[in-house]
C-alpha positions as CSV (number, residue, x, y, z in Angstrom):
1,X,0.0,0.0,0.0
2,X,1.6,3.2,-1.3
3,X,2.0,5.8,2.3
4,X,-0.7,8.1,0.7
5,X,-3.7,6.0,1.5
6,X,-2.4,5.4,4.8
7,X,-5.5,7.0,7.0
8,X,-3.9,5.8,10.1
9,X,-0.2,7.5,9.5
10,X,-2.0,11.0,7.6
11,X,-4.8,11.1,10.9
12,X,-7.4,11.1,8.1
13,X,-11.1,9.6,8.7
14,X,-11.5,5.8,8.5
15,X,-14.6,4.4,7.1
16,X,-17.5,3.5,8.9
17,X,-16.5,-0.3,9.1
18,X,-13.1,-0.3,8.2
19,X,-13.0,-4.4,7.6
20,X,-15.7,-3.9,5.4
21,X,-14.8,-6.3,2.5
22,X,-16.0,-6.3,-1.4
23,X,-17.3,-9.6,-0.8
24,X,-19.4,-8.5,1.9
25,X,-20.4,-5.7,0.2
26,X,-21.5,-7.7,-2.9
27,X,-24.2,-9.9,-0.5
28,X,-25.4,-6.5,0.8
29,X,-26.6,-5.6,-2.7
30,X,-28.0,-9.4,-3.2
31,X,-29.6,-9.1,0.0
32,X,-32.1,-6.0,-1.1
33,X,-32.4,-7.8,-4.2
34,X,-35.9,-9.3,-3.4
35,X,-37.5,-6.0,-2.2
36,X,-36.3,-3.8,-4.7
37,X,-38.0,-6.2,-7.3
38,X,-41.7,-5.6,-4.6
39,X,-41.3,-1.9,-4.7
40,X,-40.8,-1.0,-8.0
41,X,-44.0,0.3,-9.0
42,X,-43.8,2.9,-5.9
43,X,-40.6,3.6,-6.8
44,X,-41.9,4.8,-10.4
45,X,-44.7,6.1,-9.1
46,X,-42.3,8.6,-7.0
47,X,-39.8,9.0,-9.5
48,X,-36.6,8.2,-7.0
49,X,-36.1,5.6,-4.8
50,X,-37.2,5.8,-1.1
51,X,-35.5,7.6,1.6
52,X,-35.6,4.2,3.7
53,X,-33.6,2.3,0.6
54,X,-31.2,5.4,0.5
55,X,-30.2,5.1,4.3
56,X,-29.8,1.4,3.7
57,X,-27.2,2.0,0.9
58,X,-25.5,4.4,3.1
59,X,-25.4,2.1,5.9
60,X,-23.9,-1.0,3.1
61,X,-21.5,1.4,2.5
62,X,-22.6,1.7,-1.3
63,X,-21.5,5.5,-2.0
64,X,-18.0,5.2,-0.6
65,X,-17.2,2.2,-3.0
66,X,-15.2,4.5,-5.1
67,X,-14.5,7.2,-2.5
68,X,-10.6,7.3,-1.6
69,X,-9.7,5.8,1.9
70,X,-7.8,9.2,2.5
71,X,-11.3,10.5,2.6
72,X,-13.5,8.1,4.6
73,X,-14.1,6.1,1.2
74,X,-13.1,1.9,1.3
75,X,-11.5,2.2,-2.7
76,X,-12.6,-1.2,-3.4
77,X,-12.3,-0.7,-7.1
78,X,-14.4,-0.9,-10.5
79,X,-15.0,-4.1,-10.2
80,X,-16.7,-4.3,-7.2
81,X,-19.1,-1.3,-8.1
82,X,-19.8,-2.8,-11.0
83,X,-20.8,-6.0,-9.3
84,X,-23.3,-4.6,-6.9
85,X,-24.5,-2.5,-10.1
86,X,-25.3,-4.7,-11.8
87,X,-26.5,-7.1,-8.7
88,X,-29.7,-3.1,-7.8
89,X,-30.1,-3.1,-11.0
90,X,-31.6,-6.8,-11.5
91,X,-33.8,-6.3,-8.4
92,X,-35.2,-3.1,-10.1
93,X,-33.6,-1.2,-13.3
94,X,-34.8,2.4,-11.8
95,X,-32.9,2.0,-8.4
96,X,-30.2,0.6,-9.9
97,X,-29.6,3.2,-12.8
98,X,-30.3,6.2,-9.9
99,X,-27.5,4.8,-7.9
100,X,-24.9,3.8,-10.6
101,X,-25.3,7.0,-12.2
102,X,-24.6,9.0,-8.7
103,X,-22.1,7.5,-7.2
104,X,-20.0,6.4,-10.1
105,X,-18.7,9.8,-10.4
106,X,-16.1,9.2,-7.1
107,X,-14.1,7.4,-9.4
108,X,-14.3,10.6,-11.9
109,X,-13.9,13.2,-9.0
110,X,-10.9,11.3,-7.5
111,X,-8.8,11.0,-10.5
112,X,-9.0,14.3,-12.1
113,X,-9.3,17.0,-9.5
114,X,-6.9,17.9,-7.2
115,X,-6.4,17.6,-3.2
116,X,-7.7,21.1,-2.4
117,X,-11.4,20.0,-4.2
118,X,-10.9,16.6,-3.4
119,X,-10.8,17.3,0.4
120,X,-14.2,19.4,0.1
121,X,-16.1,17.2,-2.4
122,X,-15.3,13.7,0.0
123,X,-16.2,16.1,3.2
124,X,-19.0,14.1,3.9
125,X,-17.4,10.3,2.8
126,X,-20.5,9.4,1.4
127,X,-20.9,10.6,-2.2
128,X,-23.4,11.3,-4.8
129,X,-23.0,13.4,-7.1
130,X,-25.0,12.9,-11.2
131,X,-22.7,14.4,-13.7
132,X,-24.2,15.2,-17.6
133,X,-21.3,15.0,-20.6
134,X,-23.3,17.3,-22.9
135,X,-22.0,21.1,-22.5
136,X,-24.7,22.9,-21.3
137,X,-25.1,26.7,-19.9
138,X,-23.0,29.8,-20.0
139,X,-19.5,30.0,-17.7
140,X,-18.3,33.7,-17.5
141,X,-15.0,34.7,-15.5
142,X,-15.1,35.5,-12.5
143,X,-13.0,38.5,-10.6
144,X,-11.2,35.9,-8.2
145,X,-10.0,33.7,-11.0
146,X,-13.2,31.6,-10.6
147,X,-16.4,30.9,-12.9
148,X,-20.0,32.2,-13.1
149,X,-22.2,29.7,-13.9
150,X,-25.7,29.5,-14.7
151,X,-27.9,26.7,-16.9
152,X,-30.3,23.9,-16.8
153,X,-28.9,20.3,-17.3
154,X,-31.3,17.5,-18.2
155,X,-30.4,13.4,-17.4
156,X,-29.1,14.2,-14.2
157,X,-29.7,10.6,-12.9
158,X,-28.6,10.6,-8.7
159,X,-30.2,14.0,-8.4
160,X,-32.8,13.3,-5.8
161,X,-29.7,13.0,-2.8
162,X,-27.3,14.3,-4.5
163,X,-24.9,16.4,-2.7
164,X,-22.7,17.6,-5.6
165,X,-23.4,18.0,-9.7
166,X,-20.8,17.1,-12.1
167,X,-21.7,19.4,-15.4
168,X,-19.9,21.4,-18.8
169,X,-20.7,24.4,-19.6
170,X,-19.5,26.3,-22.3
171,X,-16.6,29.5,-22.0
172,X,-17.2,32.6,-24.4
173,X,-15.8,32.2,-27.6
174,X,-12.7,34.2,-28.4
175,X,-11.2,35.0,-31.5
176,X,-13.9,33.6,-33.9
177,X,-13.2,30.1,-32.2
178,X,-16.0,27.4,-31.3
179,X,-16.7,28.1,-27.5
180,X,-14.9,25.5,-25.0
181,X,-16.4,23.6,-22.3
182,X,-15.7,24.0,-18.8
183,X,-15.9,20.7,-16.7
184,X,-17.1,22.2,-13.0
185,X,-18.7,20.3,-9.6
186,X,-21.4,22.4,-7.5
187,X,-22.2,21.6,-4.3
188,X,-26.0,20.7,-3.9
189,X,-26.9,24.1,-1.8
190,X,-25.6,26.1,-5.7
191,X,-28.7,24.4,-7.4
192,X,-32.2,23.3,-7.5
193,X,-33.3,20.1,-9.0
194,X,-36.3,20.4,-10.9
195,X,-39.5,18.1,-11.0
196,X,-39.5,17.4,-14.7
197,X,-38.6,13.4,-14.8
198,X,-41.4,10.5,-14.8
199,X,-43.7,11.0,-18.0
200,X,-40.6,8.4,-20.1
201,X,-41.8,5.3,-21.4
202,X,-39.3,3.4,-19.0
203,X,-36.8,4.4,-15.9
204,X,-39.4,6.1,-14.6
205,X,-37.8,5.7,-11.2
206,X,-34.4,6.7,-11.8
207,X,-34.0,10.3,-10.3
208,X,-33.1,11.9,-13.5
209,X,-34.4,15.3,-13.2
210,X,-32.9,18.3,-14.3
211,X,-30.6,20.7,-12.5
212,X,-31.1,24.5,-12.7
213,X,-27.9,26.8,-11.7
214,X,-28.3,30.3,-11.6
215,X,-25.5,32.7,-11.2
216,X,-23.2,30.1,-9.0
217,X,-19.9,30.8,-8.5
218,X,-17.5,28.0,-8.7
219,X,-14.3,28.6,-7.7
220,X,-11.1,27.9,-9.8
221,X,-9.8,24.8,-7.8
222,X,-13.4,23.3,-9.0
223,X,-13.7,23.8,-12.6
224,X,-11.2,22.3,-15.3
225,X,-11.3,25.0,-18.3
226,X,-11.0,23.1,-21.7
227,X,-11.7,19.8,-20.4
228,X,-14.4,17.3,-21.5
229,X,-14.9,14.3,-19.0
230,X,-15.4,12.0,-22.5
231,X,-11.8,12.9,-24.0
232,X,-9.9,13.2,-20.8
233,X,-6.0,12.2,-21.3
234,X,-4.6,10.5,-18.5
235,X,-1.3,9.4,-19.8
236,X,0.7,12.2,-18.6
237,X,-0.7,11.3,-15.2
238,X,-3.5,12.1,-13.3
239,X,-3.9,14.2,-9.8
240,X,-5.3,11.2,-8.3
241,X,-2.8,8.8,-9.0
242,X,-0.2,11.0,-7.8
243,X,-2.3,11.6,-4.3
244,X,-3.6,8.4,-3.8
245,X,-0.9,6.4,-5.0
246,X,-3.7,3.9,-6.4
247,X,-3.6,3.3,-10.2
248,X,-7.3,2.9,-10.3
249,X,-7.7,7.0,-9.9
250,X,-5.1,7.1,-13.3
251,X,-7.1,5.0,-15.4
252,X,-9.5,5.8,-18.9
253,X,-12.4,7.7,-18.2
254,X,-14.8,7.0,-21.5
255,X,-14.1,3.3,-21.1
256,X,-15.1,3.6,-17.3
257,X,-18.2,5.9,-18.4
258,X,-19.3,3.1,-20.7
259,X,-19.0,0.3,-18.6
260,X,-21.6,1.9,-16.4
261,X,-24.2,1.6,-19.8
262,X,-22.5,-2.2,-19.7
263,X,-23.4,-2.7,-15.8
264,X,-27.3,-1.0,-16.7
265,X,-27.7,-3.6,-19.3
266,X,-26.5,-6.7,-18.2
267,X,-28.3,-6.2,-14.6
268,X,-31.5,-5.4,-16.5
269,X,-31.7,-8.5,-18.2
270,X,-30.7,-10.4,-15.4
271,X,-33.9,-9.0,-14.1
272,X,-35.7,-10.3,-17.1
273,X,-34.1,-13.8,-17.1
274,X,-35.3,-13.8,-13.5
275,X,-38.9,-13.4,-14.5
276,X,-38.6,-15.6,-17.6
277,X,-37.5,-18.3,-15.5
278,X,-41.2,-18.3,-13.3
279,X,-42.7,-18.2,-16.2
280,X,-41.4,-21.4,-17.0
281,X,-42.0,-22.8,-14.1
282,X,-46.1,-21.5,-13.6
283,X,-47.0,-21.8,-17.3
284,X,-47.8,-24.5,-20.0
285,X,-47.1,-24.6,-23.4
286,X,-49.8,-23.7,-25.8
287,X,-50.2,-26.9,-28.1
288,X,-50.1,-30.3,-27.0
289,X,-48.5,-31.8,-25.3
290,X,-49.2,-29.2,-22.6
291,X,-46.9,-29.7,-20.1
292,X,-45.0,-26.9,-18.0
293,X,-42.7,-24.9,-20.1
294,X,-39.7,-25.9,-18.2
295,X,-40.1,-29.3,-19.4
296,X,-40.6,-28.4,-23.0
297,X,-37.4,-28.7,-25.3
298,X,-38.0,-25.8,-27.1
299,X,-37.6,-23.4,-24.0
300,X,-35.0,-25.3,-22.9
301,X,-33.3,-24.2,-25.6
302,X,-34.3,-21.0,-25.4
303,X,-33.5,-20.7,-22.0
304,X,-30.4,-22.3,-22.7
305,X,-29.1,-19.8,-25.1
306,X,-29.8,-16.6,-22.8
307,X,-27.8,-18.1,-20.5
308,X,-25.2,-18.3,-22.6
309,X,-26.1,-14.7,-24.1
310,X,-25.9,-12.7,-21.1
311,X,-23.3,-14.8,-19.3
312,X,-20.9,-13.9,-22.3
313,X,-22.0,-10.4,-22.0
314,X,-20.8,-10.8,-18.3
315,X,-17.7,-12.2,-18.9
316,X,-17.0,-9.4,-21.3
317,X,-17.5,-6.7,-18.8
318,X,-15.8,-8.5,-16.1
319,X,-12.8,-8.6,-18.7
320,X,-12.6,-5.4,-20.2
321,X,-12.8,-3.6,-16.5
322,X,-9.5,-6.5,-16.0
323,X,-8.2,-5.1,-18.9
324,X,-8.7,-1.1,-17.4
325,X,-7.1,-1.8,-14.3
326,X,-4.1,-3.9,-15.8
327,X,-3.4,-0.9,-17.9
328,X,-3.9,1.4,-15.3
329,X,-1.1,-0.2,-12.7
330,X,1.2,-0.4,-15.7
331,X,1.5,3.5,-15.8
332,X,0.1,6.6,-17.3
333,X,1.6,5.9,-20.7
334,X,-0.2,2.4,-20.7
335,X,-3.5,4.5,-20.8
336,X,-4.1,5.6,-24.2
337,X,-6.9,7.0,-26.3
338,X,-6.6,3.8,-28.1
339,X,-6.8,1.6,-24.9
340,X,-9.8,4.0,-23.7
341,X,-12.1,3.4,-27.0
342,X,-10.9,0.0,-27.6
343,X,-12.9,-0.9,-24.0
344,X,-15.6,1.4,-25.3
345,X,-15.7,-1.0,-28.5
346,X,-16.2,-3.8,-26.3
347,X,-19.5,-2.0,-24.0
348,X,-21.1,-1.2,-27.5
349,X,-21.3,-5.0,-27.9
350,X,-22.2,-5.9,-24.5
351,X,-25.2,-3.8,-24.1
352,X,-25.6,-5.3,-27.8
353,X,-26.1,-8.7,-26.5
354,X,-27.9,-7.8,-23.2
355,X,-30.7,-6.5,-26.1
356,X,-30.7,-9.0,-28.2
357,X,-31.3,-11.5,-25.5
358,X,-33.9,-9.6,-24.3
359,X,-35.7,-8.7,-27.7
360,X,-34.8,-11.1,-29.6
361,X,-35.5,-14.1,-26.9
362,X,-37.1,-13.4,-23.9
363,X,-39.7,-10.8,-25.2
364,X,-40.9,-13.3,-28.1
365,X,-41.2,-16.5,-26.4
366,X,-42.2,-14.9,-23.0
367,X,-46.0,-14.0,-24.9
368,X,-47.7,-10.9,-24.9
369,X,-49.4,-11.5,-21.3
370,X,-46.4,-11.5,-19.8
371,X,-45.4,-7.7,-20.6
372,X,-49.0,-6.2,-19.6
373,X,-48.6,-2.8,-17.3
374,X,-47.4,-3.8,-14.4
375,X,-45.7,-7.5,-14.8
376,X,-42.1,-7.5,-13.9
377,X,-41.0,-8.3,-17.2
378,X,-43.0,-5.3,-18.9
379,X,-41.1,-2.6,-16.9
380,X,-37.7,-4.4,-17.5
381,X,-38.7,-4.3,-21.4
382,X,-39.6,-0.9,-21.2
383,X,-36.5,-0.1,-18.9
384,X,-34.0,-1.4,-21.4
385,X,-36.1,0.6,-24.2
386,X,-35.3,3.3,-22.9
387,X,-31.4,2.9,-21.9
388,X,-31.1,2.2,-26.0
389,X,-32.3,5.5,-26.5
390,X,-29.3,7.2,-24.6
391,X,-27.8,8.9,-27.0
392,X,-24.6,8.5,-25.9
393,X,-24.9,4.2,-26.1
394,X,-27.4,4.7,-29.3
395,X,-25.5,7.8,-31.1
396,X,-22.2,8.5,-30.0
397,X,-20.8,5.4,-29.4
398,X,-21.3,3.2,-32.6
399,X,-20.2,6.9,-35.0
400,X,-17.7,8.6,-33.4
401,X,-15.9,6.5,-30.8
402,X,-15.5,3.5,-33.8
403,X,-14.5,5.8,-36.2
404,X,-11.9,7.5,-34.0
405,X,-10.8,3.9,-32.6
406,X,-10.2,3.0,-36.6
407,X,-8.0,6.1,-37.1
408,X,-5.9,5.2,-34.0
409,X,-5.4,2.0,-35.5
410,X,-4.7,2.6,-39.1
411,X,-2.1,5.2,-39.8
């Protein structure tokens, strides 16, 4: 262990339960798995999950997963948030997403700011804070070397407990140039999240309202002018890995942002596979010989080959974040923009296979009663509708990120 994440020797805060072990926090998230899937409706209905299921999370530790131990935080890695990611997101896509998508952003926060905003955004140990890649909003100067911001931001999955907002806004043009964004953190009393989110056909419960900032004034040591979270170069180094001495907080940051869609999808369907497997054990086939589907060969097959599909889909994640952190403890130089889409390559074609599995299998052979308002498997389908639409798994990722991965590769 490198001396800087040393709590004991710097006289920082330990964690809650300083023992506290990935495993153990893995079964926490299994544990809840059987009443997230009995609340989910509320949880639409409210558009966030309960406060009850956020204190829970806090107590499992969940939001200091990421969080450096030199700030309260037990850094037990990607692999383990991904894990009990995916592990919410099968017991209800909306909880799952909300979380994911708020407390990710440690791992963000840790690697790219430094100790000064560090130390004030991991105040509290527990962390939250929904971040939106799309520049947004106006960022004037301010007097003490600072920013003036002000804009609405729209996604902003997390926000309902927030108590920070990762955004880009966009610097004044200069010289006839393209404006550039700003990448800035506000703590949650410098905006107001607005009640806009619940009317989508799926997610419904995912906390992504919008954010409105008016007039805020960031200060220098929170804003990064001219950087965008999506293009981030880490192979000179990173603040993180210098103060942390963890390679983790040096590694790429659009391969780490696209394992999260990777996490969405394959928990989602795990969901899915769940319900599909009752269904095969409580209904019949439709032709003779009825018997119960699970003895039919046909959905044995069926069954058979989702297995397989999402279990690959798995394995792929599983491997590419083995592949992040191996490149990340071999140095900064080891984490290239090649390296950082070549991981994004391989997220496009899990969350490729989490769909087909679930439209292409489970949907069809499930039947139509199976996906009336309401059933399990009707909310997953229209959960994982909706994370195809996000433009950044739908759009950007399949144009822009293969087409610049081909040009690093072809010279």
């Amino acid at each position: 262990m490198d001396a800087n994440t040393n709590t004991a020797e710097l006289d920082l805060p330990a964690p809650p339960e300083p023992g506290l072990t990935a495993d153990q926090v893995i079964a926490r998230a299994e544990a809840m798995v059987p009443e997230l899937v009995e609340r989910q409706a509320e949880t639409e209905e409210r558009t966030f999950y309960a406060e009850d299921i956020h204190d829970r999370f806090l107590r499992n530790g969940f939001y200091r997963i990421l969080v450096p131990r030199r700030y309260g935080g037990y850094e037990l890695g990607i692999d383990t948030f991904l894990r009990v990611s995916m592990t919410l997101l099968r017991g209800c896509p909306s909880t799952g997403w909300m979380y994911t998508l708020g407390a990710a952003h440690a791992l963000v926060t840790a690697t790219i700011f430094g100790e000064r905003a560090q130390a004030e955004m991991f105040a509290d140990g527990d962390f939250i804070c929904p971040s939106t890649s799309i520049p947004s909003g106006t960022a004037t100067p301010a007097a003490d070397g600072g920013w003036t911001v002000s804009g609405t931001w729209s996604y902003c999955s997390g926000s309902p407990y927030a108590n920070h907002f990762m955004g880009h806004a966009l610097l004044p043009a200069e010289d006839g140039q393209p404006p550039v964004p700003l990448l800035f953190v506000a703590p949650r009393s410098q905006w107001v999240r607005l009640d806009d989110w619940g009317q989508q056909l799926g997610l419904r419960g995912s906390g992504s309202h919008s954010i409105r900032i008016e007039n805020a004034h960031i200060p220098a040591h929170m804003a990064l002018p001219g950087v965008q979270l999506v293009e981030y170069d880490a192979t000179s180094g990173t603040p993180g890995r210098t103060l942390h001495g963890n390679p983790e907080y040096g590694g790429a940051q659009l391969a780490f942002i696209n394992f999260l869609s990777c996490s969405t999808a394959i928990g989602m369907v795990r969901g899915a596979l769940d319900a599909y497997e009752d269904l095969l054990r409580v209904r019949t086939t439709l032709v003779p010989p009825v018997v119960p589907r699970y003895l039919d060969p046909d959905y044995q097959l069926w069954y058979g080959d989702l297995v397989g599909l999402i279990g690959t889909a798995e394995a792929a994640l599983l491997n590419a974040a083995q592949q992040w952190q191996d490149a990340a403890a071999q140095g900064p130089a080891a984490v290239t923009r090649e390296l950082d889409l070549r991981l994004s390559a391989i997220s496009r074609h899990v969350c490729q296979l989490c769909w087909e599995a679930m439209e292409g299998h489970i949907v069809p052979t499930a039947g139509s009663s199976a996906i009336r308002r309401g059933e399990r498997l009707e909310r997953v389908w229209r959960d994982m509708s909706t994370l195809r639409t996000h433009a950044g798994l739908s759009i950007l990722l399949p144009t822009i990120a293969m087409r610049e991965l081909a040009k690093s590769l072809v010279h």
